[in-house]
C-alpha positions in Angstrom: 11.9 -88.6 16.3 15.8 -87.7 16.1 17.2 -85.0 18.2 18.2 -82.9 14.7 13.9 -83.2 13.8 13.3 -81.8 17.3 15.7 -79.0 17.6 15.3 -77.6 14.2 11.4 -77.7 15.3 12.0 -75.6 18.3 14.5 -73.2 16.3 11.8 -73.1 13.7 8.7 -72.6 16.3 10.7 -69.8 18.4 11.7 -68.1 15.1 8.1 -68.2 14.0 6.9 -66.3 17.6 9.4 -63.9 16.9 8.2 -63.0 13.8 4.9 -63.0 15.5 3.3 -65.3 12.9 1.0 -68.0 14.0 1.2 -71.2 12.6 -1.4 -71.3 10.5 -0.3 -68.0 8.9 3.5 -69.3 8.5 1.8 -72.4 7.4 -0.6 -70.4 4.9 2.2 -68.5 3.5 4.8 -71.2 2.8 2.3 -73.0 1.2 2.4 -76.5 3.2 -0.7 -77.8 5.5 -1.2 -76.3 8.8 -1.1 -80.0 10.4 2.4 -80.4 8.4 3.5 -77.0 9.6 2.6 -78.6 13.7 4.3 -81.9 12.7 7.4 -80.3 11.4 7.3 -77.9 14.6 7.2 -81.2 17.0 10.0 -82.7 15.2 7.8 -85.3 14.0 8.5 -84.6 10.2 11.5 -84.2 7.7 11.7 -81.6 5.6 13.5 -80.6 2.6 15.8 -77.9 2.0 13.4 -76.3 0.0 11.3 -76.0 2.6 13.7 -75.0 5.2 14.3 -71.9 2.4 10.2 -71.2 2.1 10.0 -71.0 5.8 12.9 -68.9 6.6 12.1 -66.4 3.6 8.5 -66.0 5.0 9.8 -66.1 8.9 12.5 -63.6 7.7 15.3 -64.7 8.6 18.1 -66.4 6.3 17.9 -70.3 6.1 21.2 -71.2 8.2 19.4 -69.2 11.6 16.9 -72.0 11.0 20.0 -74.8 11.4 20.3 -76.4 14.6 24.0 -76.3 16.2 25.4 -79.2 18.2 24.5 -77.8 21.6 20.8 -77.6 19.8 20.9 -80.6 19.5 22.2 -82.3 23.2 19.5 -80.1 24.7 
Protein backbone atom coordinates (compact mmCIF):
# COMPACT_ATOMS: atom_id res chain seq x y z
CA UNK A 1 0.00 0.00 0.00
CA UNK A 2 1.52 3.52 -0.86
CA UNK A 3 1.02 6.44 1.43
CA UNK A 4 -1.07 8.40 -1.56
CA UNK A 5 -3.63 4.89 -1.59
CA UNK A 6 -3.93 5.37 2.23
CA UNK A 7 -4.47 8.96 2.61
CA UNK A 8 -6.89 9.48 -0.23
CA UNK A 9 -8.75 6.45 1.67
CA UNK A 10 -8.92 8.33 4.86
CA UNK A 11 -9.99 11.68 2.92
CA UNK A 12 -12.44 9.60 1.13
CA UNK A 13 -13.82 7.57 4.39
CA UNK A 14 -14.05 10.94 6.57
CA UNK A 15 -15.70 12.71 3.56
CA UNK A 16 -18.19 9.80 3.34
CA UNK A 17 -19.11 10.16 7.45
CA UNK A 18 -19.59 13.61 6.77
CA UNK A 19 -21.95 13.14 4.31
CA UNK A 20 -23.43 10.67 6.69
CA UNK A 21 -23.44 7.87 4.04
CA UNK A 22 -22.48 4.39 4.94
CA UNK A 23 -20.44 2.45 2.85
CA UNK A 24 -22.51 0.38 1.42
CA UNK A 25 -24.89 3.23 0.39
CA UNK A 26 -21.77 5.39 -1.14
CA UNK A 27 -20.85 2.05 -2.44
CA UNK A 28 -24.49 1.33 -3.86
CA UNK A 29 -24.73 4.69 -5.39
CA UNK A 30 -21.40 4.92 -7.20
CA UNK A 31 -22.05 1.84 -8.60
CA UNK A 32 -18.76 -0.20 -7.45
CA UNK A 33 -18.84 -3.36 -4.97
CA UNK A 34 -19.25 -2.73 -1.30
CA UNK A 35 -15.97 -4.89 -0.70
CA UNK A 36 -14.18 -2.48 -3.43
CA UNK A 37 -15.68 0.56 -1.77
CA UNK A 38 -13.76 -0.99 1.98
CA UNK A 39 -10.59 -1.87 -0.10
CA UNK A 40 -10.41 1.52 -1.68
CA UNK A 41 -11.21 3.07 1.93
CA UNK A 42 -8.04 0.97 3.48
CA UNK A 43 -5.88 2.18 0.78
CA UNK A 44 -5.66 -1.19 -0.47
CA UNK A 45 -6.98 -0.38 -4.10
CA UNK A 46 -6.25 2.13 -6.97
CA UNK A 47 -8.68 3.88 -8.46
CA UNK A 48 -9.36 5.76 -11.51
CA UNK A 49 -10.20 9.30 -11.95
CA UNK A 50 -13.42 8.33 -13.00
CA UNK A 51 -14.05 7.02 -9.94
CA UNK A 52 -12.56 9.52 -7.87
CA UNK A 53 -15.42 11.83 -9.93
CA UNK A 54 -18.45 9.14 -9.12
CA UNK A 55 -17.51 9.24 -5.50
CA UNK A 56 -17.10 12.83 -4.94
CA UNK A 57 -20.45 13.68 -7.02
CA UNK A 58 -22.40 11.20 -4.79
CA UNK A 59 -20.36 12.25 -1.45
CA UNK A 60 -20.97 15.88 -2.62
CA UNK A 61 -18.21 17.41 -2.58
CA UNK A 62 -16.01 18.40 -5.80
CA UNK A 63 -13.26 15.82 -6.83
CA UNK A 64 -10.05 17.85 -5.79
CA UNK A 65 -11.54 17.83 -1.69
CA UNK A 66 -11.08 14.18 -2.33
CA UNK A 67 -7.08 14.80 -3.30
CA UNK A 68 -4.68 14.13 -0.69
CA UNK A 69 -2.06 17.07 0.03
CA UNK A 70 1.53 16.42 0.98
CA UNK A 71 1.08 16.73 4.67
CA UNK A 72 -1.84 13.95 3.88
CA UNK A 73 0.33 12.15 2.82
CA UNK A 74 3.58 12.15 5.68
CA UNK A 75 0.78 11.53 8.20
Amino acid sequence: MSQLSLALGRIIRASRKSAGLSQEALALKAKVDRSYMGRIERGEANISIELLYQLADVIGVTPDSLLPTSDDIHE
